[in-house]
Structures are given as structure tokens and as C-alpha cells.
C-alpha positions in Angstrom: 4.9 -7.5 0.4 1.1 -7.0 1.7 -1.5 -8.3 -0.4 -3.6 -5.2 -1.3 -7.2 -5.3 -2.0 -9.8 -3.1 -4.4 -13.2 -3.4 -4.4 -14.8 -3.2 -8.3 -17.5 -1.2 -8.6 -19.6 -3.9 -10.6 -19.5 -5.7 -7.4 -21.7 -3.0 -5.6 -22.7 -1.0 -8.7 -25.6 0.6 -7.0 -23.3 2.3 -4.9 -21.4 5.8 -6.0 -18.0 6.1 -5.6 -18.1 8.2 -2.6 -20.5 5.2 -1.0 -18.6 2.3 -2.2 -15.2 4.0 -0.5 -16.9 4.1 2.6 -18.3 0.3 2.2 -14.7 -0.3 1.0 -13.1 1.3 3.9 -15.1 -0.3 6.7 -14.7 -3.8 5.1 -10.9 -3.6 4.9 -10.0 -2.9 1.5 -6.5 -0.7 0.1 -8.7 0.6 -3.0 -11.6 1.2 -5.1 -12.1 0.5 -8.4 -14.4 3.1 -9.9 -16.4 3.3 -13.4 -16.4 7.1 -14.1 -17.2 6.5 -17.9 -20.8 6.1 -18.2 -21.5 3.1 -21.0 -25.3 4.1 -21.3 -26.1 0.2 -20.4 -29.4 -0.8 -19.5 -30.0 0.1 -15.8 -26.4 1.4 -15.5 -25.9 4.5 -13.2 -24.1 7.5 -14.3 -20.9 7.8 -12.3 -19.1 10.3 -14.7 -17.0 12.1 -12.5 -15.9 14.8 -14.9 -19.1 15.9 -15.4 -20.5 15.8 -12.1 -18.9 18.5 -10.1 -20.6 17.1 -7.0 -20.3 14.1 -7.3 -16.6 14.5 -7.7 -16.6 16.8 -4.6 -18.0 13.9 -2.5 -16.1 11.1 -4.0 -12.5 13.4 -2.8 -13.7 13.7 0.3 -14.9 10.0 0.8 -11.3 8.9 -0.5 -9.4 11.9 1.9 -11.8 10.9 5.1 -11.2 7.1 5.1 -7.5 6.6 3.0 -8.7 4.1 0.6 -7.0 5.2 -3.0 -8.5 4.6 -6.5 -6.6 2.1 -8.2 -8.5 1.9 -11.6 -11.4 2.7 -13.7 -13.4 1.2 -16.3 -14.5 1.1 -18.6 -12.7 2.1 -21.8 -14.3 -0.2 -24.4 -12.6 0.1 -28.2 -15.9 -0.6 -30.3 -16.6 0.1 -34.1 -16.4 4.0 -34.5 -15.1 4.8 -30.9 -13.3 7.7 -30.6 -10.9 7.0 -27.7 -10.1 11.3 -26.8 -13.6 10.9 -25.1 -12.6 8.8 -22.5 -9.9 11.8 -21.4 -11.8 14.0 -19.2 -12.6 11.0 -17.1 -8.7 9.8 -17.2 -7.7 12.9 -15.9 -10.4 13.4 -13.5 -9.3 10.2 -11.9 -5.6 10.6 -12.4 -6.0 13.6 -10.1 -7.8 11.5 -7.6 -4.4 9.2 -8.0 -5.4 6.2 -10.0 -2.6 4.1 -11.6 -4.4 2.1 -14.5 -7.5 2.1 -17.2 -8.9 -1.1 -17.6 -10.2 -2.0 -21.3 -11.6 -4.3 -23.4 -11.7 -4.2 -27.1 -15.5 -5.2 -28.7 -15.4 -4.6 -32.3 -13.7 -3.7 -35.3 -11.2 -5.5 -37.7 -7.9 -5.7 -36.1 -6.3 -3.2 -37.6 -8.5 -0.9 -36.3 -9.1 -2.1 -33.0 -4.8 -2.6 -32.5 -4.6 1.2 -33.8 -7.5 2.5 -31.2 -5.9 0.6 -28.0 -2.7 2.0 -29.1 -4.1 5.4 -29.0 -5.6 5.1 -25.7 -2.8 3.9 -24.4 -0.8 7.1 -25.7 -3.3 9.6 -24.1 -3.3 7.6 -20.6 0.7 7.9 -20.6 1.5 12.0 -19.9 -0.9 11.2 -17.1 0.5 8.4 -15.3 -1.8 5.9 -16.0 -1.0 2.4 -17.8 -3.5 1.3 -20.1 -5.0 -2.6 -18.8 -6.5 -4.9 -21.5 -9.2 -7.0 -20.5 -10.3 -10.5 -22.5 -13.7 -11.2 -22.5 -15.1 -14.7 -24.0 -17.9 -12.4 -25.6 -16.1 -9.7 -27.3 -14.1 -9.1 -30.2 -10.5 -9.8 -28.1 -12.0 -13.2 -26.3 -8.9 -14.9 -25.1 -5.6 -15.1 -24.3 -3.9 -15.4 -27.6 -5.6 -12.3 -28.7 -5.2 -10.0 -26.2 -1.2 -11.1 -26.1 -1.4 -9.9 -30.0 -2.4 -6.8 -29.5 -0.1 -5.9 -26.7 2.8 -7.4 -28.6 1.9 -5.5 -31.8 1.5 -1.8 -30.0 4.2 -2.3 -27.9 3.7 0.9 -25.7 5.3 0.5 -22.1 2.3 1.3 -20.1 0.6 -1.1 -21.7 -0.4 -4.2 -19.7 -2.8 -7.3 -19.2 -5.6 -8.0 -16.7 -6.7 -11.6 -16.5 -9.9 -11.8 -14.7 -10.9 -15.5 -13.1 -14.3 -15.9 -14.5 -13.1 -14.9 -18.1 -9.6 -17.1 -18.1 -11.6 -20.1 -17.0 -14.7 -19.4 -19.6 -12.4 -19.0 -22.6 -10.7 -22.9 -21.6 -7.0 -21.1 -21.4 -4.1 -22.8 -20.1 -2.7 -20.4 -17.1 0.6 -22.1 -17.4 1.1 -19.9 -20.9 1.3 -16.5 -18.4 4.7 -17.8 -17.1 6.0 -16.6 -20.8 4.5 -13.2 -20.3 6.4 -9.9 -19.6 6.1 -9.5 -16.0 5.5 -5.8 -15.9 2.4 -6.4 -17.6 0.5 -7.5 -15.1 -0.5 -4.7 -12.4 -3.6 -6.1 -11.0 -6.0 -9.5 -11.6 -10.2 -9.6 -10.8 -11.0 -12.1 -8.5 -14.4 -13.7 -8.5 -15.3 -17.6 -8.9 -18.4 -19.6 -11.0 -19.2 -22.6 -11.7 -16.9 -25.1 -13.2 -19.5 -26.1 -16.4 -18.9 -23.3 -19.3 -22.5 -21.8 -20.6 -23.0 -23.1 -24.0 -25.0 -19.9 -24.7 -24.6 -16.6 -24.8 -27.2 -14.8 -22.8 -26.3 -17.2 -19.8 -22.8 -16.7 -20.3 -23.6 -12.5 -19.7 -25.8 -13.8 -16.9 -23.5 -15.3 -14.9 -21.0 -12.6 -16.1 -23.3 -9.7 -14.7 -25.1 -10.9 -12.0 -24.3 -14.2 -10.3 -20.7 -15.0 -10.0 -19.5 -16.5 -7.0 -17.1 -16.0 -3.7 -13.9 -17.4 -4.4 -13.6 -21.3 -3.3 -17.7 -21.4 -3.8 -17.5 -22.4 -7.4 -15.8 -24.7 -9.6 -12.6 -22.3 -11.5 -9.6 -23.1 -9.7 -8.6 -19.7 -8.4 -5.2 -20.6 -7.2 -3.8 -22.6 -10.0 -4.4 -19.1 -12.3 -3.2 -17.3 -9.2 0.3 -19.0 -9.2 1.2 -18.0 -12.8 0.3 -14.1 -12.2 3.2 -12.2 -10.4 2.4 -10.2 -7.5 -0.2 -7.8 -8.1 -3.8 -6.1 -6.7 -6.7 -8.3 -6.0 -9.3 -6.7 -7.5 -12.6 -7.9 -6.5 -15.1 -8.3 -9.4 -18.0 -10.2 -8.2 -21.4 -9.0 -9.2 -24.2 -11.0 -7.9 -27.8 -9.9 -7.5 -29.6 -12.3 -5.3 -26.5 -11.7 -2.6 -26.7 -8.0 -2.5 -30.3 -7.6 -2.5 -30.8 -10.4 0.4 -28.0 -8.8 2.7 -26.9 -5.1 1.0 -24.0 -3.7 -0.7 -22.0 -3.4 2.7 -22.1 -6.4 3.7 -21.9 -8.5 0.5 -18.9 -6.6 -0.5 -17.5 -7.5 3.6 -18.2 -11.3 2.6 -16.1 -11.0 -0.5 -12.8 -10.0 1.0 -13.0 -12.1 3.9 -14.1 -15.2 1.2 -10.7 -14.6 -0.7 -8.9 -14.1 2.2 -9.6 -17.0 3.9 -9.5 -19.2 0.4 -6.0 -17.1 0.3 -5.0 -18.8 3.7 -5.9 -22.3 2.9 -3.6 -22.2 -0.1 -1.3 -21.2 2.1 -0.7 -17.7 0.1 -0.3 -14.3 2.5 
């Protein structure tokens, strides 16, 4: 099969969707990965589709005029208090534009809680077609491996599934070989980005790094294909935010330079 490619939209998250399709589409990739639920960060634009008629109006006709599809969209955090039925105008907004997965990442409560919440959002993302994608993060509440395997062994809801993401597998000091014992129809896509080998000992570098300055894959020090060879077949999601590239050469052509990166890093370890 081809190797498909999506473009994340924290990689070029000055761009709207309708903008970043176009980039997408003229740099070669399948998809887009959008962020329709706004997260109120600092500096963060609002890209809530369901709420922006449009918006929404532009972003269909950017995806009808160049054939790149929406893959996923982000983010559905489960925090302390969240109440997981307000992510579902934006999951149905974007399951009419045809995306096939949520991605998530769980940030805070005990576990009961937090294991009760995911399982819910999975539930409302089912009637719509959508699986429901847990994301570790070495900063949040579900930081590694082990964790994130708990909770989608305790819900055990069938469009549940796992997405490892290079930067994170590599900060939290995980063993790749342990995906080999991992249901395969969990994994339905994997971000792709690379850093430096040495781990931040502190937090606010760690986000640094995480936010703003990861690398093109085969720049850095995580060894991309080791991970890659225990994750089945799946979407390349490209996740690789980093400010001093795209405000020296643009959104376009940053986001050019990270497919053809991991496409040629793809070729010299002789993957397709």
C-alpha cells in the first residue's frame, strides 16, 4: 500500500484549515489534520468550525478544490471537570467533512474519572464514524505507554485506538519493542517529527521543544525508524511545530520541507 501523508495543523498553526489544505495540497500531502476545537491557549487561533459558518464554507471548498481529505482533529483533552458532549458539534462538523479519528489526550483527574470521560468520548464519536485516538504526553496526567495501554484496556470500546507520536515515545524513555504486543487495529495513524536525543530535565523546556522547535525527521537524535518498525501500517501524520523555521521561510514552504525530510529519511531506511 501507498504511504499516505497529513499535515498537523500545529505544524503550520497560523494557517486556517482552508489555507493549510492548500499548503498541504501543493506540497504533496493525502490529508489534513485540523484543530476545530478551540483550547483558549495563549496565542492560539480560533479554528472552531461549528461555530464559524464561514469559515466552514471555505475550509469545504479548499478540501473539494484540491482532494486533500481531513483525517483527524484535535484536540479533545479529558481535564478535571470536562464535559466531553462539548466537543460534539465539532465531531460532527468534521465527520461531515469525512474525518476518520479524534485524537486525545487525557490531563487530569483521578483515574477513575479520567477512564470514565475517555470512555464517553469514545461513545459519542462512534454513531459518527469516528474512532476515538489517545495521545501520551510526558507532561500530562496519561504520560507514557503503560498508561495509555490501561486505559484502552479498561474501556474497551472498538473504536478506540492509540497514537504514538515520536517526540513523546522517545521523551517518556519507552521501549518501542513493547507495541509488538499491542492490538493491531489500534493503531490508525502515528505523528512524525524528530528532537534531540538528550531528554529536558525540566518542564518548561520540555513544552519548548514540544511547541515550537522540534525537528525534521533524521535532523535530531530519536531514532525514528526503530519506533516506526513496531507500528503497523498506518498515516504519517506530520507534527512538527517549529518557530524559527516557519518564520525564516513561511508556512508553505516549511511544511514542503517536512514531507520531503520524511520521505527521503523514509527511502534511506529503505521503507516505501
Amino acid at each position: 500500500m501507498k504511504q499516505e501523508f497529513s499535515l498537523a495543523h500545529l505544524t503550520v498553526l497560523g494557517c486556517a484549515p482552508p489555507e493549510m489544505t492548500y499548503i498541504a495540497a501543493r506540497a504533496g500531502y493525502d490529508y489534513v489534520s485540523i484543530r476545530p476545537i478551540y483550547m483558549g491557549l495563549p496565542g492560539e487561533p480560533n479554528y472552531a468550525l461549528a461555530e464559524n459558518k464561514e469559515l466552514l464554507r471555505q475550509t469545504k471548498s479548499a478540501l473539494k478544490s484540491t482532494g486533500v481529505r481531513i483525517h483527524d482533529i484535535e484536540l479533545a483533552r479529558i481535564f478535571d471537570g470536562v464535559d466531553v458532549r462539548t466537543y460534539l458539534p465539532a465531531m460532527e462538523v468534521s465527520a461531515e467533512l469525512g474525518a476518520k479519528a479524534v485524537l486525545s489526550s487525557i490531563w487530569g483527574g483521578e483515574r477513575e474519572y479520567y477512564i470514565e470521560k475517555f470512555a464517553e468520548l469514545c461513545d459519542l464519536a462512534r454513531p459518527l464514524g469516528l474512532t476515538v485516538d489517545l495521545e501520551y504526553v510526558p507532561i500530562a496526567a496519561v504520560r507514557d505507554l503503560a498508561g495509555a495501554v490501561d486505559v484502552l484496556r479498561t474501556i474497551d470500546r472498538p473504536n478506540a485506538g492509540l497514537m504514538i507520536d515520536m517526540h513523546h515515545i522517545h521523551r517518556a524513555r519507552d521501549n518501542p519493542a513493547d507495541l509488538d504486543a499491542l492490538p493491531r487495529q489500534w493503531f490508525h495513524f502515528a505523528h512524525l517529527c524528530d528532537a534531540p536525543a538528550e531528554i529536558p530535565t525540566e518542564r518548561q523546556e520540555m513544552i519548548r521543544i514540544m511547541r515550537e522547535a522540534r525537528l525534521y525527521v533524521g535532523e535530531g537524535g530519536i531514532d525514528i525508524a526503530a519506533i516506526l518498525a513496531h507500528i503497523p501500517p498506518c498515516v504519517y501524520s506530520i507534527e512538527l511545530p517549529n518557530r524559527l523555521r516557519h518564520e525564516e521561510m513561511g508556512y508553505a514552504e516549511h511544511a514542503t520541507r517536512c514531507l520531503e525530510t520524511l520521505k527521503a529519511y523514509l527511502a534511506s531506511q529503505g521503507r516505501p
